[in-house]
N, C-alpha and C positions, 0 to 999 in steps of 0.2 A: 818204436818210440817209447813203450810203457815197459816198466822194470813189474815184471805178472811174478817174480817171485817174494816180492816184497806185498805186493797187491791184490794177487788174483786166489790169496788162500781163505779160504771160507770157514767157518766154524764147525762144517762137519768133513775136512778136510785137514791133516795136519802136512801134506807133500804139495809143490809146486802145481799147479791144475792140469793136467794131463791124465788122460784116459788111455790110451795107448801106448805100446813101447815106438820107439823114435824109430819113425818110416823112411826117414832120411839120410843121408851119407854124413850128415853133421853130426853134434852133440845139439839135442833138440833142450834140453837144461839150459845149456850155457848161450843159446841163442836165448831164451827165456828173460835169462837176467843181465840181459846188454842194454836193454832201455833204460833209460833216465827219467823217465816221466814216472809220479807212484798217481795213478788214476786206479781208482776202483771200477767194477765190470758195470756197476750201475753210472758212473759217471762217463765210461767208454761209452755205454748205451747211449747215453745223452746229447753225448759230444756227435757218434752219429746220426743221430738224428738232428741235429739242431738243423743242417742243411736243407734237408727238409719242411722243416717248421717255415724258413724261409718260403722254399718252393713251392709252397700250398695257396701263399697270399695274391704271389702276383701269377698266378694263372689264368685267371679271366682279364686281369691287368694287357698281359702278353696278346690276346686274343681282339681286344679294344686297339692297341695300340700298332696292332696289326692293321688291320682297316684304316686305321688314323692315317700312320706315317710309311706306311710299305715294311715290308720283309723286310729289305735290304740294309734299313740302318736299325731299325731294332735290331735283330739279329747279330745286324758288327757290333756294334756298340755294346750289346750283352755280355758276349765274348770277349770283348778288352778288357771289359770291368771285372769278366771274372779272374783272367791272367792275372791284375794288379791285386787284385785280391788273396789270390792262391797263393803269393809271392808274400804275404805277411806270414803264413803259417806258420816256419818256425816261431820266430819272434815271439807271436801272442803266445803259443805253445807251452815255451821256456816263462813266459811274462805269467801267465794263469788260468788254468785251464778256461773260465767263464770269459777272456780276452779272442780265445780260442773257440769258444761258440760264439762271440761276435760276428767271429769272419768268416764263419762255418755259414750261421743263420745269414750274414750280409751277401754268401756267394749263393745260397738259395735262392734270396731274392732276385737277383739277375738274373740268375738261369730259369727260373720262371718263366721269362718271358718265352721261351725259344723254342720248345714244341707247340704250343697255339701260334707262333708266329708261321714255323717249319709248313703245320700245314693251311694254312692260311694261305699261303705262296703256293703248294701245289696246289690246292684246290681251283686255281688258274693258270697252271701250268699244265696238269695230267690230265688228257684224253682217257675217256673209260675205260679201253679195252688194254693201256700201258699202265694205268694206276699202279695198281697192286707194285709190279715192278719195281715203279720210282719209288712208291713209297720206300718196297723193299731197301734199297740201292741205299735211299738217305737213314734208312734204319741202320743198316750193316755198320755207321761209323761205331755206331755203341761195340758191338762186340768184338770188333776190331780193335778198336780201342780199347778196351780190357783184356783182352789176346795180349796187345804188344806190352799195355802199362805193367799187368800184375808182374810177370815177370822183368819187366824194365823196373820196377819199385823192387822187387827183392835183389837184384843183381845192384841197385844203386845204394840199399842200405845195409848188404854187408860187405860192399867197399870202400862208397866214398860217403856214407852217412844217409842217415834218415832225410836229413832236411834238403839233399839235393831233388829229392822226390818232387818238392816243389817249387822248383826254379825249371831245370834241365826238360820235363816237358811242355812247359809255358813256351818253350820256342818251338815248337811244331803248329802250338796255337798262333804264335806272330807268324811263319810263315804261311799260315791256311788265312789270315784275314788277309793278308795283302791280295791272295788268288779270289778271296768273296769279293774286294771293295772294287777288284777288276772284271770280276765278270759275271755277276749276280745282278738280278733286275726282280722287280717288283712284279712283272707278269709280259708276256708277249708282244703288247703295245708298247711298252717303253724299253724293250732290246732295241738298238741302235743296228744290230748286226742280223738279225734274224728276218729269212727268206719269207717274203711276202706272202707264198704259201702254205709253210709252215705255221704261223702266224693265226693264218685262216682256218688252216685244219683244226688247228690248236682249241680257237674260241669257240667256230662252228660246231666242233664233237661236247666240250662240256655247257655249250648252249647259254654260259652268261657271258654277257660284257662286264672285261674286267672294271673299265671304268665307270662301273656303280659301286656306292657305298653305301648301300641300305641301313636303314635302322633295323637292329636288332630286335627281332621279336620277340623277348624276355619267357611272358608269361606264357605261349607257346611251347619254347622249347623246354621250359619247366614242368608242362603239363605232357609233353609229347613221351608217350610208352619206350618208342624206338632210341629216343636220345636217351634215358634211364637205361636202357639194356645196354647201350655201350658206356656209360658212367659206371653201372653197378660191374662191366666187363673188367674195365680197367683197374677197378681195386682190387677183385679179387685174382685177374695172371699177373699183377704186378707184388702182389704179396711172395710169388713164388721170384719175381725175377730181384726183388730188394732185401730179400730174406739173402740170395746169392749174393748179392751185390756186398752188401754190411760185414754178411756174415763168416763166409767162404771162409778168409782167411783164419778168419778165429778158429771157427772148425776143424779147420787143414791143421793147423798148428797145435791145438790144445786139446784133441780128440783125438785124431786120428796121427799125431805123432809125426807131422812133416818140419825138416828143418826149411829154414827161411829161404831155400834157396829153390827147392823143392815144392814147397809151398807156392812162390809166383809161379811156376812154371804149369803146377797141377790147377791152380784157381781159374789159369786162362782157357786150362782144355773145354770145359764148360761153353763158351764163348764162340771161340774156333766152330764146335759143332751150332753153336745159334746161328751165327751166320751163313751156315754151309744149309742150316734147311729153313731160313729165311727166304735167303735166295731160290733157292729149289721150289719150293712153297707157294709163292709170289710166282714166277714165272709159271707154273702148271697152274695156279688159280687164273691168271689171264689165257692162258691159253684155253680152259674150260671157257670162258666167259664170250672168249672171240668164236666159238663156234655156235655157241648158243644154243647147243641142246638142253643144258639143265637149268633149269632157270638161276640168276644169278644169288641170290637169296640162298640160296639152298646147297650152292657152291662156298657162298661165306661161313654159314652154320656147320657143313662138314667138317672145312679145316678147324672150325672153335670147336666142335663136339670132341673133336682126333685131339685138339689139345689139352682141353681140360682134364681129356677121362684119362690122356699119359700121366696129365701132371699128379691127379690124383693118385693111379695107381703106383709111381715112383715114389711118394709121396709115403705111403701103408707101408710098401716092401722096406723104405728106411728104417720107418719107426719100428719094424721086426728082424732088420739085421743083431742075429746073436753075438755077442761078444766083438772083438775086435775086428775086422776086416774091412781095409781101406781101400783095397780093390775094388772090391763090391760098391761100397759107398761112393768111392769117386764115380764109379760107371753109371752109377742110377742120378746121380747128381749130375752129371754129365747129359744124362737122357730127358731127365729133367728139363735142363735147357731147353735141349731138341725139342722138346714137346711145346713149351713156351713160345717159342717162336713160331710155332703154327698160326697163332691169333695176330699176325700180323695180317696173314694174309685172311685169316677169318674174320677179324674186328675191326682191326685198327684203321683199316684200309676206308671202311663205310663213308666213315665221318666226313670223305669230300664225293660220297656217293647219292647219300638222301641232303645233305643240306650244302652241298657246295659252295654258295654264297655267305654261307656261316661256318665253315668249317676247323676256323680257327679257335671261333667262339666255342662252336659243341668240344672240338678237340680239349680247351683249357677247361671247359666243365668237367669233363671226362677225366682229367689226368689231376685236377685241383681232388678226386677223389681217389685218383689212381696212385698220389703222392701219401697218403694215408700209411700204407705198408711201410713207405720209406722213416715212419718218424716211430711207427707201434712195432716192427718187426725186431728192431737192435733193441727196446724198450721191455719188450715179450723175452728177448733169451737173457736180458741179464736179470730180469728181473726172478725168472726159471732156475738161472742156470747159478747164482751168486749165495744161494745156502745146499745145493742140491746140485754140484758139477758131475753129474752122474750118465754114463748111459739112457736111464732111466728118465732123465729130466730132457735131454733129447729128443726121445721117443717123445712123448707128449707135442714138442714142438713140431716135430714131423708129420705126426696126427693133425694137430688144427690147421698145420696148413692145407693139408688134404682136405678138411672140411670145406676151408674155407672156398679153395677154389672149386669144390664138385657143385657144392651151393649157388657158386656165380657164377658157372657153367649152363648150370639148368636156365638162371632167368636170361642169359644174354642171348641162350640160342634160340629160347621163346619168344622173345620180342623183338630181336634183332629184323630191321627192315632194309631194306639196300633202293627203294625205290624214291626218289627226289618228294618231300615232306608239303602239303600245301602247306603249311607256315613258311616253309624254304621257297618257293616258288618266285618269281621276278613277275611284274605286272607282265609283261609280252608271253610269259609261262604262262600263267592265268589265265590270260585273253584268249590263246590256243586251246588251253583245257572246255574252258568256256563253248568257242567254238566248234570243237570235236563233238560235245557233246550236244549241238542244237544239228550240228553234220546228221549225227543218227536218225535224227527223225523221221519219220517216212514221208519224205515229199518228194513227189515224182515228179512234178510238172519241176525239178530244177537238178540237174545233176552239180552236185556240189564235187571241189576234188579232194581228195585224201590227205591229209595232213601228217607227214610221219615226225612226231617227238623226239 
């Protein structure tokens, strides 16, 4: 979209910004100067983030309106809006760039809602010994989705133009709502088609009825240790996955020297491998958990400890690759991912473990801090990278993100809890707690019977 050799030259640069010689089969120059747009790197920064700036607001919005009105029409409904949305893009684009963070910021807002919604809905759907799994399974659409887009976006913009980018995938999203509006339900009591003891396994294993809608205990989960560990979780592995997300391409392209074509098809490799040890990850975390020798706790903390300390150490070996080598870089970015995706099955998964009747709610808290990386990480490289396009100004950014997440590795594994929260708890929970615990007393003259949670 952006013409980077009218734009992207800096004051201590007098040639086009590129760090490398062209990694790709193309002329990586004359790809450079096909865009039409003259955006500066601090106002590219802006533009991606504005998305963001959106998606931080209605987070707890999403999580609220979950409870309110079920899954099933938040969630379609988000998703239409954001199609209709995505489909102004050129337009504002061409019209001005700040037209352009309208729709940018206005498609944030929608999408807000949809992971506090996502688990809000499992949380009454996933049995504890499948969680991980499912979660895994509704995880995979992300990196799958960037799998097929990055390169579906380079192969559609050096043929049929930039702006089909946002038309031509908006119908894979019309054909995935028709399949929600038909077969997506709010929780197990209101499927229509679901075997009566399915059903039952269903409610009786996660132990609430779905049809309560508690109030929210605010001050509670505000003060709760274990809700902070996965809050403070989610900002810092998501710095490493939005630092990908924003950035990859810039990178691929103006670093390391890939033509456009090359470029979609390398930014997806990444992704490809998230998925492959999402999956992997997720199904051996429940399998550990259904045997039940270690306790579950300690099963979560392994896979987050395995990921943070990859992400960090890919993270170092970046910022000390010498001189030019895109092999290297691509592989350790690539492992990067890998490593990332471990915290699905170490973190992410919790949220409908300790507060299941809130898990929409804790999830939007969690991710309204976890959207943070998405608005300061394109913010942080143009801000680095826009007098100083240097190896050197890279490194730095490779470094802090290593900080950042070895830092919020430590506290999530410290505090992270996986056992049902008494702020979380339903009065019939209570009542049993209560119970078990007057059970213990030593009275013999009454054999009381066993009550298993």
């Amino acid at each position: 979209m952006v013409n980077s050799s009218s734009s992207a030259t800096s004051v201590n640069q007098s040639a086009p910004y590129q760090l490398c010689p062209s990694s790709g089969s193309g002329n990586t120059s004359t790809q450079i100067e096909e865009g039409e747009l003259e955006w500066s790197k601090s106002l590219r920064g802006t533009l991606l983030g504005a998305y963001y700036y959106g998606y931080i607001i209605t987070q707890v919005v999403g999580g609220v309106l979950e409870q309110k009105l079920g899954g099933k029409v938040v969630y379609g409904t988000g998703m239409l809006a954001i199609v209709a949305l995505n489909a102004l893009g050129p337009v504002a684009s061409k019209a001005s760039p700040w037209a352009m963070f309208a729709v940018r910021f206005s498609m944030g807002l929608v999408s807000g809602v949809l992971f506090p919604t996502l688990y809000g809905v499992l949380g009454r759907w996933s049995p504890p010994t499948e969680r991980t799994r499912l979660l895994a399974f509704c995880y995979i659409g992300l990196p799958v989705g960037n799998a097929i887009n990055y390169p579906l976006a380079s192969f559609l913009a050096a043929e049929l133009g930039w702006e089909t980018i946002f038309y031509i995938p908006g119908g894979f999203v019309a054909a995935w709502l028709v399949a929600w509006l038909l077969l997506a339900y709010d929780s197990p009591a209101k499927h229509p088609r679901i075997l009566e003891e399915e059903q039952k396994y269903i409610e009786d294993s996660i132990g609430v009825k779905v049809q309560q809608k508690p109030r929210v205990p605010w001050l509670k989960v505000f003060t709760s240790l274990p809700a902070w560990a996965l809050i403070v979780g989610q900002f810092y592995s998501n710095w490493a996955k939005y630092f990908l997300l924003t950035q990859l391409p810039n990178y691929m392209k103006n670093v390391l020297g890939f033509d456009i074509k090359t470029n979609g098809l390398l930014s997806a490799l990444p992704y490809v491998l998230e998925m492959i040890s999402m999956l992997t990850s997720s199904i051996a975390a429940d399998r550990l958990i259904a045997r039940g020798k270690i306790p579950k706790v300690w099963i979560r903390r392994g896979f987050a400890i395995t990921g943070f300390s990859g992400m960090v150490i890919c993270g170092v070996i970046l910022a000390n690759l010498s001189g030019c080598n895109p092999v290297a870089a691509v592989a350790l970015l690539c492992l990067l991912q890998t490593f990332n995706a471990l915290t699905t099955a170490g973190m992410r998964a919790v949220h409908v473990e300790f507060a299941p009747r809130f898990s929409g709610v804790t999830y939007a808290l969690a991710n309204t801090a976890g959207t943070l990386p998405g608005i300061f990480a394109p913010l942080l490289v143009g801000f680095i990278t826009e007098n100083d396009p240097t190896l050197g100004a890279w490194m730095k950014i490779f470094y802090i993100g290593a900080a950042i997440q070895g830092v919020g590795g430590i506290f999530t594994v410290v505090f992270m809890r996986t056992d049902v929260q008494p702020w979380a708890r339903g009065d019939e929970e209570r009542d049993l707690v209560i119970a078990n615990e007057h059970a213990e007393m030593p009275m013999k003259f009454v054999e009381m019977p066993s009550t298993k949670l």
